[in-house]
mmCIF file of the N, C-alpha and C atoms, coordinates in Angstrom:
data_MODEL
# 
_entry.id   MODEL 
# 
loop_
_atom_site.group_PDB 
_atom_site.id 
_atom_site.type_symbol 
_atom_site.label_atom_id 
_atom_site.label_alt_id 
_atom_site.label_comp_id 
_atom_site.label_asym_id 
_atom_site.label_entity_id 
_atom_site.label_seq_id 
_atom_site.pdbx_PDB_ins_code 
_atom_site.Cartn_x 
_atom_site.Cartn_y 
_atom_site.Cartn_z 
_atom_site.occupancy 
_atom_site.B_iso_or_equiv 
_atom_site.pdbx_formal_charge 
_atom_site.auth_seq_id 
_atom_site.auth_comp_id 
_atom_site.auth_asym_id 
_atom_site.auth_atom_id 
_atom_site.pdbx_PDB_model_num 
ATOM 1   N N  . UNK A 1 1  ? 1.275  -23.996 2.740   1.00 0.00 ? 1  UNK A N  1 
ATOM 2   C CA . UNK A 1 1  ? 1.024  -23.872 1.317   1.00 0.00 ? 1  UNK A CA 1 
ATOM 3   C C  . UNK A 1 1  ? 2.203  -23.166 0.670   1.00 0.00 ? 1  UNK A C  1 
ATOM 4   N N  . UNK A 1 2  ? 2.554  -23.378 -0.430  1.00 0.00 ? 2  UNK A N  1 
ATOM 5   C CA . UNK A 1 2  ? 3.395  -22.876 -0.888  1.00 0.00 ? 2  UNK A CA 1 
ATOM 6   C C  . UNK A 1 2  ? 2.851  -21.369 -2.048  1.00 0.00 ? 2  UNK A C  1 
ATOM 7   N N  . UNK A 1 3  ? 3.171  -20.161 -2.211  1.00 0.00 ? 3  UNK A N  1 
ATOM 8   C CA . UNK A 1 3  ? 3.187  -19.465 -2.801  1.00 0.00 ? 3  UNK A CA 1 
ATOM 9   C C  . UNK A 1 3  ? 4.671  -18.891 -3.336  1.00 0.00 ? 3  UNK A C  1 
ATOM 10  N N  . UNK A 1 4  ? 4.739  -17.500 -4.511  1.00 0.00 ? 4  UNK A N  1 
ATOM 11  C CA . UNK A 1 4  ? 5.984  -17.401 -4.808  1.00 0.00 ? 4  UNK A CA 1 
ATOM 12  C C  . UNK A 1 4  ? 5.943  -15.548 -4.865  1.00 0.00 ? 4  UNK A C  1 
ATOM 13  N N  . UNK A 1 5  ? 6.915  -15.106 -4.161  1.00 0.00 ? 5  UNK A N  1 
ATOM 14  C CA . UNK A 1 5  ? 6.940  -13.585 -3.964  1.00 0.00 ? 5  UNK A CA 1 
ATOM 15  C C  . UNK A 1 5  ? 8.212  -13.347 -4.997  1.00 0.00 ? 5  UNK A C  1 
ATOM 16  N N  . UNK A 1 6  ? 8.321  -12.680 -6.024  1.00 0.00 ? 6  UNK A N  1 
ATOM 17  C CA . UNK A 1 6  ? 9.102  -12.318 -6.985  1.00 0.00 ? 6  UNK A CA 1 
ATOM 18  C C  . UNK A 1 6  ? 10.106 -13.309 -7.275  1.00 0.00 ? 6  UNK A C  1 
ATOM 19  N N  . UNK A 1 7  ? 9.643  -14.492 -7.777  1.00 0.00 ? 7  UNK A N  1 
ATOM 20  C CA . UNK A 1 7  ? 10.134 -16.193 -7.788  1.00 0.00 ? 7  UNK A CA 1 
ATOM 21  C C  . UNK A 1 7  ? 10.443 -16.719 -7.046  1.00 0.00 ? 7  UNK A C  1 
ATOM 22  N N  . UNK A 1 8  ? 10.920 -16.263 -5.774  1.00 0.00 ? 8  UNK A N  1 
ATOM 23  C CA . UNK A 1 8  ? 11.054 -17.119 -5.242  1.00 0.00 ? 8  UNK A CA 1 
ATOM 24  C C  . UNK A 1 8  ? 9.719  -18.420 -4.224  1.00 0.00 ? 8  UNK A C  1 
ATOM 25  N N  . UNK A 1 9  ? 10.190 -19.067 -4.154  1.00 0.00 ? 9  UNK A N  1 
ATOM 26  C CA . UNK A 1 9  ? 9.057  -20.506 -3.355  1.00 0.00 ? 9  UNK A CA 1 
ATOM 27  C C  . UNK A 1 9  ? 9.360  -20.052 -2.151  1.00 0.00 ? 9  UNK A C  1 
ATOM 28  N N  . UNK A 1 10 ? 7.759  -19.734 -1.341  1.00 0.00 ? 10 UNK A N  1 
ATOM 29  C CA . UNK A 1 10 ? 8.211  -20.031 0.010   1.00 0.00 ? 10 UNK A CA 1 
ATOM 30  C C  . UNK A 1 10 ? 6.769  -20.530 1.004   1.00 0.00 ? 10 UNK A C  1 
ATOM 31  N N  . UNK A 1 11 ? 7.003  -21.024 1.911   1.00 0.00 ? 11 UNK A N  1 
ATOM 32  C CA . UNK A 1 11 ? 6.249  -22.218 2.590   1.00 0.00 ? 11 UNK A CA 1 
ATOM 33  C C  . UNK A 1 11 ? 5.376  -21.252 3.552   1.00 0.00 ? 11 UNK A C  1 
ATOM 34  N N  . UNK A 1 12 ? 4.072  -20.825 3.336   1.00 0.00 ? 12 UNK A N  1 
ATOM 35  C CA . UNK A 1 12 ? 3.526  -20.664 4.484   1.00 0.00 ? 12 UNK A CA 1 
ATOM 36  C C  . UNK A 1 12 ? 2.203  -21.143 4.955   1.00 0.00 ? 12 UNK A C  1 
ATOM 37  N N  . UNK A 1 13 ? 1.927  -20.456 5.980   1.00 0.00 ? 13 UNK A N  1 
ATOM 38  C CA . UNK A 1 13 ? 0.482  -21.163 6.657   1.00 0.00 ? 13 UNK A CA 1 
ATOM 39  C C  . UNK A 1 13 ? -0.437 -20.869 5.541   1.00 0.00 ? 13 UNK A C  1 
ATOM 40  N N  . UNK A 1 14 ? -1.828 -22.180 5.519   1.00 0.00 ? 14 UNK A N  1 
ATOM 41  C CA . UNK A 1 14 ? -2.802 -21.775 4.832   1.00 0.00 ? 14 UNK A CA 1 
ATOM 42  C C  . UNK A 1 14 ? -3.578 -20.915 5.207   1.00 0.00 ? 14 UNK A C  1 
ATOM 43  N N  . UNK A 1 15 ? -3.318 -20.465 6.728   1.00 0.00 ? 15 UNK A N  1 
ATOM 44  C CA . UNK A 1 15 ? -4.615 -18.634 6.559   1.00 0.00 ? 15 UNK A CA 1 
ATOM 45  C C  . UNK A 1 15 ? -3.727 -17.462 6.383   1.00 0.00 ? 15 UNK A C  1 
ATOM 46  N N  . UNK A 1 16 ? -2.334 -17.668 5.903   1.00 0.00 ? 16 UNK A N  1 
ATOM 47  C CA . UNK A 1 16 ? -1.374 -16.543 5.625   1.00 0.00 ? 16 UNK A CA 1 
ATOM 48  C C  . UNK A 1 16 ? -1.891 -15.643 4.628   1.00 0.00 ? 16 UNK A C  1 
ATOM 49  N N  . UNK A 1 17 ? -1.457 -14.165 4.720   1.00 0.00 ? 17 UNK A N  1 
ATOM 50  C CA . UNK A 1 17 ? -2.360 -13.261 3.692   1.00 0.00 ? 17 UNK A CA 1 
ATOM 51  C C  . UNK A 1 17 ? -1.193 -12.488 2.998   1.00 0.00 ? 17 UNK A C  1 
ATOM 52  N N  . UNK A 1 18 ? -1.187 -11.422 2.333   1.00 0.00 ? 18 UNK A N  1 
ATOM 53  C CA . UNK A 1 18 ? -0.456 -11.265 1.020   1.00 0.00 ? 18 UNK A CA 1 
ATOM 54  C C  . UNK A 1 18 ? 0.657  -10.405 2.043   1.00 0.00 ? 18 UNK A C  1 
ATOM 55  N N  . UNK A 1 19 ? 0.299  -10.257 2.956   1.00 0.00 ? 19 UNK A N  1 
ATOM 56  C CA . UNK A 1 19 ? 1.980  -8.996  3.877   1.00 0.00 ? 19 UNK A CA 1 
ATOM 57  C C  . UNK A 1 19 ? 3.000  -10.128 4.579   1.00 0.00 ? 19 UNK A C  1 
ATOM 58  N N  . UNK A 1 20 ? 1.921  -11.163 5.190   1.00 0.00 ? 20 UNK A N  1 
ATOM 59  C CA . UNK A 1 20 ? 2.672  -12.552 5.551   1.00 0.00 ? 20 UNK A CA 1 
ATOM 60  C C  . UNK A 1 20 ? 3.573  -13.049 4.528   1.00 0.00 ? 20 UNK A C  1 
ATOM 61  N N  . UNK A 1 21 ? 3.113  -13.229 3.355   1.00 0.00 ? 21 UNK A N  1 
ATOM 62  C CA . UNK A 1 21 ? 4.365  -13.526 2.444   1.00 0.00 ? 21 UNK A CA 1 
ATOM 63  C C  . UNK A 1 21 ? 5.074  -12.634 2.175   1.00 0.00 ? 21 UNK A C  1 
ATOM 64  N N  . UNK A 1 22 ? 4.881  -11.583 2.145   1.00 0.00 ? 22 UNK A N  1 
ATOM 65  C CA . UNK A 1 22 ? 6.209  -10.217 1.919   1.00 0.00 ? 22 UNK A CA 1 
ATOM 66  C C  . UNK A 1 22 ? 7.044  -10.611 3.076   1.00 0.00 ? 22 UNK A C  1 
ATOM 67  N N  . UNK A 1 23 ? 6.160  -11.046 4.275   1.00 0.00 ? 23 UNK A N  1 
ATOM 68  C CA . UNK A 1 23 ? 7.606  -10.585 5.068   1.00 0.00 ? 23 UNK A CA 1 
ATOM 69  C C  . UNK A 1 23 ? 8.537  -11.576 5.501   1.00 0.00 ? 23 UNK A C  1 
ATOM 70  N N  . UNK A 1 24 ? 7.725  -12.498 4.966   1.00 0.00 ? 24 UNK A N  1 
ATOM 71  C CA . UNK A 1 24 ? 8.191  -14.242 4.800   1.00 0.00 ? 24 UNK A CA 1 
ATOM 72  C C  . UNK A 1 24 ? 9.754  -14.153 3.887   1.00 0.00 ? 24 UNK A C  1 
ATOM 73  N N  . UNK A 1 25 ? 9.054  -13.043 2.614   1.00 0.00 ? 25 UNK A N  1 
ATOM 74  C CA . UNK A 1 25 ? 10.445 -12.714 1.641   1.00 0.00 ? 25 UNK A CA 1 
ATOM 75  C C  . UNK A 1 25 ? 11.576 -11.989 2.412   1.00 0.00 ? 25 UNK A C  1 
ATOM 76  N N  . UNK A 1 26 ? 11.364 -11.047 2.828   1.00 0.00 ? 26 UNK A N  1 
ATOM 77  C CA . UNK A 1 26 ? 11.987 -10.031 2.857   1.00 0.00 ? 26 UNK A CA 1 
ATOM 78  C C  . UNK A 1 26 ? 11.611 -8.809  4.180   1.00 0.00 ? 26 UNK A C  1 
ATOM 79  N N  . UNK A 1 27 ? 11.810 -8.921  5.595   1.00 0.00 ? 27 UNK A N  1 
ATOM 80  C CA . UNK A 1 27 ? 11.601 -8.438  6.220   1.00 0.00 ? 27 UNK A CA 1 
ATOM 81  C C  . UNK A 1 27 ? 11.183 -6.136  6.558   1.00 0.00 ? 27 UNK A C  1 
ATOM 82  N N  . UNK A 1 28 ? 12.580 -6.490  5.651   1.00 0.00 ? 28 UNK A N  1 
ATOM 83  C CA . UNK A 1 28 ? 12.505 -4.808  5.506   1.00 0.00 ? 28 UNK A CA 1 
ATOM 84  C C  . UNK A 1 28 ? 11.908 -3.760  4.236   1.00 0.00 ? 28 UNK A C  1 
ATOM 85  N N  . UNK A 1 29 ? 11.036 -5.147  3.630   1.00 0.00 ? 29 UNK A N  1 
ATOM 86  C CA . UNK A 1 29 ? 10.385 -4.225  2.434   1.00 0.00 ? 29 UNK A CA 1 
ATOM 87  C C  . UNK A 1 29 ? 8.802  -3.992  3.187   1.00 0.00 ? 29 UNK A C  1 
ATOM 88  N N  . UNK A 1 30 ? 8.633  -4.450  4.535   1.00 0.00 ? 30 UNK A N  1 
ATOM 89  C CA . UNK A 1 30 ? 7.177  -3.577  5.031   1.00 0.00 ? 30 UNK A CA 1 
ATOM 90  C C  . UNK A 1 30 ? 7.359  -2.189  5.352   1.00 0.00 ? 30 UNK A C  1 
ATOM 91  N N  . UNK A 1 31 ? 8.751  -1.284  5.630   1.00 0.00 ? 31 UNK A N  1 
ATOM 92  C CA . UNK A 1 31 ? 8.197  0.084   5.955   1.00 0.00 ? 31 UNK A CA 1 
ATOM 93  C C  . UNK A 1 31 ? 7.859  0.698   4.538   1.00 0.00 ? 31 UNK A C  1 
ATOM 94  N N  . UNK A 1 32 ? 8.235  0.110   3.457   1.00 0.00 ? 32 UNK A N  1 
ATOM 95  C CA . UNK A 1 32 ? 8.152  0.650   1.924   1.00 0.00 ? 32 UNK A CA 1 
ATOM 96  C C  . UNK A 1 32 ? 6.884  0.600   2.064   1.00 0.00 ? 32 UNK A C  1 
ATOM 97  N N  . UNK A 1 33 ? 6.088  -1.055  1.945   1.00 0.00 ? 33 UNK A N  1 
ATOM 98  C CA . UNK A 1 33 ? 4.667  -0.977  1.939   1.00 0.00 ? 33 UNK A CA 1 
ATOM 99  C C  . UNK A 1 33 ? 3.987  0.245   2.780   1.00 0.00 ? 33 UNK A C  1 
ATOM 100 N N  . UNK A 1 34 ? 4.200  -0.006  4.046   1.00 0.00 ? 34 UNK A N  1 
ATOM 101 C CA . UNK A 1 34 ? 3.235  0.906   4.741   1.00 0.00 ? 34 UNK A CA 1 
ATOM 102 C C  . UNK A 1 34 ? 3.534  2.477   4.486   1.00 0.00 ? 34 UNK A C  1 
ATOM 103 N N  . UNK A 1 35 ? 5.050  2.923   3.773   1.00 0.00 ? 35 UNK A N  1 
ATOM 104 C CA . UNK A 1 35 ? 4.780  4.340   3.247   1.00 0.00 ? 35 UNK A CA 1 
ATOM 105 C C  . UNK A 1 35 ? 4.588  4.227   2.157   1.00 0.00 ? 35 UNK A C  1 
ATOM 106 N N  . UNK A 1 36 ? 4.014  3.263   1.435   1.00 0.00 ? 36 UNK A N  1 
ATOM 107 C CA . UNK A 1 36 ? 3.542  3.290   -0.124  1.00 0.00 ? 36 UNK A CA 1 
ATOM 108 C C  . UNK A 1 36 ? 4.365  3.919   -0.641  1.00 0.00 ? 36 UNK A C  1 
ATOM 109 N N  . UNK A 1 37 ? 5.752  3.331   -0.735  1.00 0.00 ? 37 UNK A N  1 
ATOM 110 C CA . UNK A 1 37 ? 6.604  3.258   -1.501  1.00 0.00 ? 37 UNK A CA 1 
ATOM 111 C C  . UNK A 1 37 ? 6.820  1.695   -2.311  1.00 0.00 ? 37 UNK A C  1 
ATOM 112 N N  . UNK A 1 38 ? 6.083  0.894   -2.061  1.00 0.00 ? 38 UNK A N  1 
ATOM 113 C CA . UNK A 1 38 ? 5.963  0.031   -2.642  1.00 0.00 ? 38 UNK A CA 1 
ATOM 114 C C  . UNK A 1 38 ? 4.587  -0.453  -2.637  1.00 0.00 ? 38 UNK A C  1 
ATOM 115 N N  . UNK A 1 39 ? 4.699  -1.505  -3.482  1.00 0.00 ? 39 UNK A N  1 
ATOM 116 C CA . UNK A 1 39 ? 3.079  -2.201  -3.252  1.00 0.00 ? 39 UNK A CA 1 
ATOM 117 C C  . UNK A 1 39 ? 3.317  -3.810  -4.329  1.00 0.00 ? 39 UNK A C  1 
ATOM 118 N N  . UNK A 1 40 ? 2.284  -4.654  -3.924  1.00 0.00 ? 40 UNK A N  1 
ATOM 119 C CA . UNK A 1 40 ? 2.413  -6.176  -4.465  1.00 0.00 ? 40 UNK A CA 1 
ATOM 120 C C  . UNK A 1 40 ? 1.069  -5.881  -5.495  1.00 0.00 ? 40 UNK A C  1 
ATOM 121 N N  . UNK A 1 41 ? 1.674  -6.682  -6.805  1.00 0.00 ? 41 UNK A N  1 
ATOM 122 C CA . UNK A 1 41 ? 0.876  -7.168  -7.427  1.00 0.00 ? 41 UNK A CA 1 
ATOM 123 C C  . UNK A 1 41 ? 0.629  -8.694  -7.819  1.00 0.00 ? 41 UNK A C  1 
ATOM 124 N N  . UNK A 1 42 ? -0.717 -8.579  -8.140  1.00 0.00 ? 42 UNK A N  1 
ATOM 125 C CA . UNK A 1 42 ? -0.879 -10.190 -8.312  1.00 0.00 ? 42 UNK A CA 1 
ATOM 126 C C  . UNK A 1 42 ? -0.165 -10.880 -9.452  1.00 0.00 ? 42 UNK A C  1 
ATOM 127 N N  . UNK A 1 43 ? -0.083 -12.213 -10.301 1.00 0.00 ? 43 UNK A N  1 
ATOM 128 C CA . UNK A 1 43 ? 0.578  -12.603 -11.437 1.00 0.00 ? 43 UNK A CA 1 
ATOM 129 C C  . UNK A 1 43 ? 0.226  -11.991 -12.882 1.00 0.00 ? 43 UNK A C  1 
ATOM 130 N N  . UNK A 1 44 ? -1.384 -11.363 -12.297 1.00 0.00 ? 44 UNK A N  1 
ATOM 131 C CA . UNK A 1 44 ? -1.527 -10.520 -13.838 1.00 0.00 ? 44 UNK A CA 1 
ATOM 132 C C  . UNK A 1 44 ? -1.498 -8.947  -13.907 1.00 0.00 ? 44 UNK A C  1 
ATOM 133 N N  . UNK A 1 45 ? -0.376 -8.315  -12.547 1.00 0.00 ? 45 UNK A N  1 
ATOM 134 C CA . UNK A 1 45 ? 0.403  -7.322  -13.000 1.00 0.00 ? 45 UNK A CA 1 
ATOM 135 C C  . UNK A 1 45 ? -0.956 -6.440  -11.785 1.00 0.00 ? 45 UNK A C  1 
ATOM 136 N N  . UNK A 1 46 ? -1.939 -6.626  -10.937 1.00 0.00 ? 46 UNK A N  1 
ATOM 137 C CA . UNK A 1 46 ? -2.825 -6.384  -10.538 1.00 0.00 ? 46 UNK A CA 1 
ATOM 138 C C  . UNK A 1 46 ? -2.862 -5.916  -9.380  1.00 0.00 ? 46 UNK A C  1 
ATOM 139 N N  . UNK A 1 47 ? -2.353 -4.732  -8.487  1.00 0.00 ? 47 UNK A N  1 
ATOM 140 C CA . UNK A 1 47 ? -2.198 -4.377  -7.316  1.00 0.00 ? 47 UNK A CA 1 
ATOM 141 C C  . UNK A 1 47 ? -3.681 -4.747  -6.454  1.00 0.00 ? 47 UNK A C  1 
ATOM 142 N N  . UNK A 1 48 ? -2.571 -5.922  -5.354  1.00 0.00 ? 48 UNK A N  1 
ATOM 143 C CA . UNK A 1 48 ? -3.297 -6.575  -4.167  1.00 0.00 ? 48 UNK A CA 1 
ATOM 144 C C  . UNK A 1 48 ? -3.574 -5.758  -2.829  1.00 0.00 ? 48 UNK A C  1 
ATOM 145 N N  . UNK A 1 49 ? -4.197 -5.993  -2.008  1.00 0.00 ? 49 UNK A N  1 
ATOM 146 C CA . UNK A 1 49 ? -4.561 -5.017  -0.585  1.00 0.00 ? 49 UNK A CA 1 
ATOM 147 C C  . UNK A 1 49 ? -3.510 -5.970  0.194   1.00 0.00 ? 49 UNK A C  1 
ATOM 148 N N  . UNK A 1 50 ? -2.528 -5.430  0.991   1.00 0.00 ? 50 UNK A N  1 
ATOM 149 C CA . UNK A 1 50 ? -1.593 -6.708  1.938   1.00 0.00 ? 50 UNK A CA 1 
ATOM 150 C C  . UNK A 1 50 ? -2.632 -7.618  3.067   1.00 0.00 ? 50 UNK A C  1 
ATOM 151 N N  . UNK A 1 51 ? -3.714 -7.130  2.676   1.00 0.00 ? 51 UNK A N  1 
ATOM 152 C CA . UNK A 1 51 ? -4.755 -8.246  3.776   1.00 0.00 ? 51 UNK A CA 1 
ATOM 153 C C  . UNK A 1 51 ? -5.282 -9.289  2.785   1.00 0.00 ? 51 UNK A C  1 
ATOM 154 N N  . UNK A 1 52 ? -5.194 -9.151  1.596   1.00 0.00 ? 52 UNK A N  1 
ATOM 155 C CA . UNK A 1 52 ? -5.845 -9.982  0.861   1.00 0.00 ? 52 UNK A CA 1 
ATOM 156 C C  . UNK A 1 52 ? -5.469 -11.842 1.026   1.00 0.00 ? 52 UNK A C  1 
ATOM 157 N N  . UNK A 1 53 ? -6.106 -12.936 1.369   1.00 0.00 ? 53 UNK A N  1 
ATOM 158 C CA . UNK A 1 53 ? -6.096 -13.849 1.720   1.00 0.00 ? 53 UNK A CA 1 
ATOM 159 C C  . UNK A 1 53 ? -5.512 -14.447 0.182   1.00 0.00 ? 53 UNK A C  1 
ATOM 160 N N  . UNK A 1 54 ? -4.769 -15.478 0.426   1.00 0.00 ? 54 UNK A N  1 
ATOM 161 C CA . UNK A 1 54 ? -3.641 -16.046 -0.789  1.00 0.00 ? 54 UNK A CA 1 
ATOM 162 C C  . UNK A 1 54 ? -4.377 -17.683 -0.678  1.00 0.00 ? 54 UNK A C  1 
ATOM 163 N N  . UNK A 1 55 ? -4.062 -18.349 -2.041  1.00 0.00 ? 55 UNK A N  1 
ATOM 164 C CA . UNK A 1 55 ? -4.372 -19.556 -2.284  1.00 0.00 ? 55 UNK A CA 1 
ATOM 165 C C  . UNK A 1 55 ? -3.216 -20.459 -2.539  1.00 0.00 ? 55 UNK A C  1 
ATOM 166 N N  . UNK A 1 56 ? -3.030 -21.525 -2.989  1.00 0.00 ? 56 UNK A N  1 
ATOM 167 C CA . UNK A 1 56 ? -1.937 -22.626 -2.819  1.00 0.00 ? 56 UNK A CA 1 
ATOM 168 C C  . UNK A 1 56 ? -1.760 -22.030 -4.487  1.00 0.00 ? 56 UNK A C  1 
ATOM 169 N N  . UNK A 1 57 ? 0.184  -21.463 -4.327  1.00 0.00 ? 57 UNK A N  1 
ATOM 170 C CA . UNK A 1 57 ? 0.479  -21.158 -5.469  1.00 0.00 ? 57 UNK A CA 1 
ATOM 171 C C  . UNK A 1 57 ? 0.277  -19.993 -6.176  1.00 0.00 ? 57 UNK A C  1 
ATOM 172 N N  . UNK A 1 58 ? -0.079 -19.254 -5.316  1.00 0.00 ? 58 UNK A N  1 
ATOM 173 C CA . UNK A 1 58 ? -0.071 -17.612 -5.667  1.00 0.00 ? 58 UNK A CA 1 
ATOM 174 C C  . UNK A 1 58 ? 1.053  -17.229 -6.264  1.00 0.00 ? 58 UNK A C  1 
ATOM 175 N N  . UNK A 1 59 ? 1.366  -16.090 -7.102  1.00 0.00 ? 59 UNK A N  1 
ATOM 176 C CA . UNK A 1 59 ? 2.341  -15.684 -7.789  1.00 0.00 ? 59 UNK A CA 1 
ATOM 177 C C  . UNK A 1 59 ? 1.972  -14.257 -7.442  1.00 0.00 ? 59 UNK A C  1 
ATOM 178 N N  . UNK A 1 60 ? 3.118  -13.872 -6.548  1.00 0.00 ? 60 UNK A N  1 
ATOM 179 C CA . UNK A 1 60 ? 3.100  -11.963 -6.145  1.00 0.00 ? 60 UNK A CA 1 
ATOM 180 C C  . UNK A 1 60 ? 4.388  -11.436 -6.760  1.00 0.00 ? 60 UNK A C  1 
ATOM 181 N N  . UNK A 1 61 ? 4.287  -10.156 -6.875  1.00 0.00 ? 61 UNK A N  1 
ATOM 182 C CA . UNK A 1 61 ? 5.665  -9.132  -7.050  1.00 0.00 ? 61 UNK A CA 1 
ATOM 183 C C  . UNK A 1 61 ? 5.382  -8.289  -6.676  1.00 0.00 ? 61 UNK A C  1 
ATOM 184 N N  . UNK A 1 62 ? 6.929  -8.377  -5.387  1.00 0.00 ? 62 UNK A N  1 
ATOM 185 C CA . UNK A 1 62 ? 6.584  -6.725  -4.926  1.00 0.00 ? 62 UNK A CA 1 
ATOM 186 C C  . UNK A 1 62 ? 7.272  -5.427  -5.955  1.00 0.00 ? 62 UNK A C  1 
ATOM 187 N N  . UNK A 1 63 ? 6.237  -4.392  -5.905  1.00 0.00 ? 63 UNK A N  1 
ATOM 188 C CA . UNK A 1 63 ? 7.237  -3.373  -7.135  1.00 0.00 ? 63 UNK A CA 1 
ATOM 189 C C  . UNK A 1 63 ? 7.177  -2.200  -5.976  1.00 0.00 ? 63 UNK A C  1 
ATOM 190 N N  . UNK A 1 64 ? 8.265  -1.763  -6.043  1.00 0.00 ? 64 UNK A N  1 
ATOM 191 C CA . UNK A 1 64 ? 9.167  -0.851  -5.313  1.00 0.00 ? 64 UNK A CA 1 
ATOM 192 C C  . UNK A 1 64 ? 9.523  0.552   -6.439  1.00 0.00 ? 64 UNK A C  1 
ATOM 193 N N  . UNK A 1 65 ? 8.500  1.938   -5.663  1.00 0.00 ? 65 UNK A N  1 
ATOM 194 C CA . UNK A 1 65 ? 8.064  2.961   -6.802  1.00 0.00 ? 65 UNK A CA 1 
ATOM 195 C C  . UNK A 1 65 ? 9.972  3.468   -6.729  1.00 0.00 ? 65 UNK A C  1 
ATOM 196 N N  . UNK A 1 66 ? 10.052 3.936   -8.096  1.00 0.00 ? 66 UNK A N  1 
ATOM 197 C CA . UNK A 1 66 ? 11.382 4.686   -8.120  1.00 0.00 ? 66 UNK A CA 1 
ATOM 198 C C  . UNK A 1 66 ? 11.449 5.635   -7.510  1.00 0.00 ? 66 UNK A C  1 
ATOM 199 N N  . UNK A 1 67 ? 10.139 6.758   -7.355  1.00 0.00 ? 67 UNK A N  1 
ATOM 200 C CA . UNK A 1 67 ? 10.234 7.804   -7.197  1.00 0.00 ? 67 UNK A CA 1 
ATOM 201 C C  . UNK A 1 67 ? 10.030 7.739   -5.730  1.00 0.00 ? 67 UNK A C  1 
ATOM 202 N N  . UNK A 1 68 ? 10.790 9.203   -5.018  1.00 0.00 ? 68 UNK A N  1 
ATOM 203 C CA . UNK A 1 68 ? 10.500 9.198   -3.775  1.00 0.00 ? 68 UNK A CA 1 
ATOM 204 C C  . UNK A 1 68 ? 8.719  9.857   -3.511  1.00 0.00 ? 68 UNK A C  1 
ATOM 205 N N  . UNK A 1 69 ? 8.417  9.450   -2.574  1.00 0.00 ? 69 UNK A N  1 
ATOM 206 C CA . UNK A 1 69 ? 7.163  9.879   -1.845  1.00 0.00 ? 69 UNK A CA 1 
ATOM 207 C C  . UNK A 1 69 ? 7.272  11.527  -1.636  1.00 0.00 ? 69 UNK A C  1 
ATOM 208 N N  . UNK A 1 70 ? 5.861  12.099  -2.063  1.00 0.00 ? 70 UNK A N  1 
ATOM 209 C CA . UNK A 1 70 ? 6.300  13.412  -1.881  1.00 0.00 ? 70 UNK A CA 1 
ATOM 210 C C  . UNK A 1 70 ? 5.890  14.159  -2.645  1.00 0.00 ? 70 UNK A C  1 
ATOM 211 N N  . UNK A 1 71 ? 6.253  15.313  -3.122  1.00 0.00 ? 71 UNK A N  1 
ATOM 212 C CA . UNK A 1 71 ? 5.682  16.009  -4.030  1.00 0.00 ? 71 UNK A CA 1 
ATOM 213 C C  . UNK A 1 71 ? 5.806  16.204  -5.289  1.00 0.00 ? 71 UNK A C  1 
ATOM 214 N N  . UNK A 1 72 ? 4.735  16.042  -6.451  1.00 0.00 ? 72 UNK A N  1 
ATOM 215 C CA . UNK A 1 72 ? 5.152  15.777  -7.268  1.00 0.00 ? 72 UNK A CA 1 
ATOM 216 C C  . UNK A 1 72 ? 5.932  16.775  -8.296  1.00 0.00 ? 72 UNK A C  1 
ATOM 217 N N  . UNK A 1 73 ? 6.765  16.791  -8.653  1.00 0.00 ? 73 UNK A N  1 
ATOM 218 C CA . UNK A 1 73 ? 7.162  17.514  -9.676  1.00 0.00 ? 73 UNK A CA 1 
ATOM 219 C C  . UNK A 1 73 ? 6.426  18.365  -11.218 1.00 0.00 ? 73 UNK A C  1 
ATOM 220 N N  . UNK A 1 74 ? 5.849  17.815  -11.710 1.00 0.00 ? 74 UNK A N  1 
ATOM 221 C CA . UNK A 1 74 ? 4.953  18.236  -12.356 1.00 0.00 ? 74 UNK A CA 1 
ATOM 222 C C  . UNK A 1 74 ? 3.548  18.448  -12.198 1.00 0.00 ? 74 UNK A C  1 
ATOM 223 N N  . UNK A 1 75 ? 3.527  18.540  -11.210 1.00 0.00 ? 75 UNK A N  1 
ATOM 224 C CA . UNK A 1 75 ? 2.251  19.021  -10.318 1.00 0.00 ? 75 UNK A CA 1 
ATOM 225 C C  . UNK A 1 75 ? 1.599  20.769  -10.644 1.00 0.00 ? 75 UNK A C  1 
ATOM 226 N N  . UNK A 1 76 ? 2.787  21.804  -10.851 1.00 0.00 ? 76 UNK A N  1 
ATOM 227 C CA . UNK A 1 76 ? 3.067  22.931  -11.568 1.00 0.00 ? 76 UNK A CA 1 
ATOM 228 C C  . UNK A 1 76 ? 3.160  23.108  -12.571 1.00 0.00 ? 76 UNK A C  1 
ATOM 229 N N  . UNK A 1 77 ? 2.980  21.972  -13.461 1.00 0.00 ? 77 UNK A N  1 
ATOM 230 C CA . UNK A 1 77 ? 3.429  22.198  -14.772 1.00 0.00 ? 77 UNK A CA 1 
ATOM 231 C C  . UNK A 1 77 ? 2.125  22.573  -15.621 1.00 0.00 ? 77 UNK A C  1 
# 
């Protein structure tokens, strides 16, 4: 099936789920995911679970947080 991870088209199995296409994109954006430094949203801007099961023509973006992981700065404020 074809789905599209931050435009681009790419070809995968129909029981592929939303981390399968990340890594289909882009191999080295899973340690981001798994330290939640990043995360995928769906086409209407909608943060997905990476197990979530995909349909023919999905539209994902992975968004990659600016900030580092950690403590927050205005946490004291």
């Amino acid at each position: 099936m074809r789905v599209f991870v931050n435009a681009v088209p790419l070809e995968l199995e129909k029981s592929a789920d939303v981390h399968a296409a990340v890594l289909a994109l882009d191999r080295e954006l899973e340690p981001k995911l798994l330290a939640g430094a990043a995360f995928v949203t769906d086409a209407r801007g909608i943060e997905v679970p990476l197990e979530a099961p995909l349909a023919e023509g999905a539209i994902l973006r992975v968004v990659v947080r600016a900030r580092r992981a950690g403590r927050d700065p205005d946490a004291d404020a």
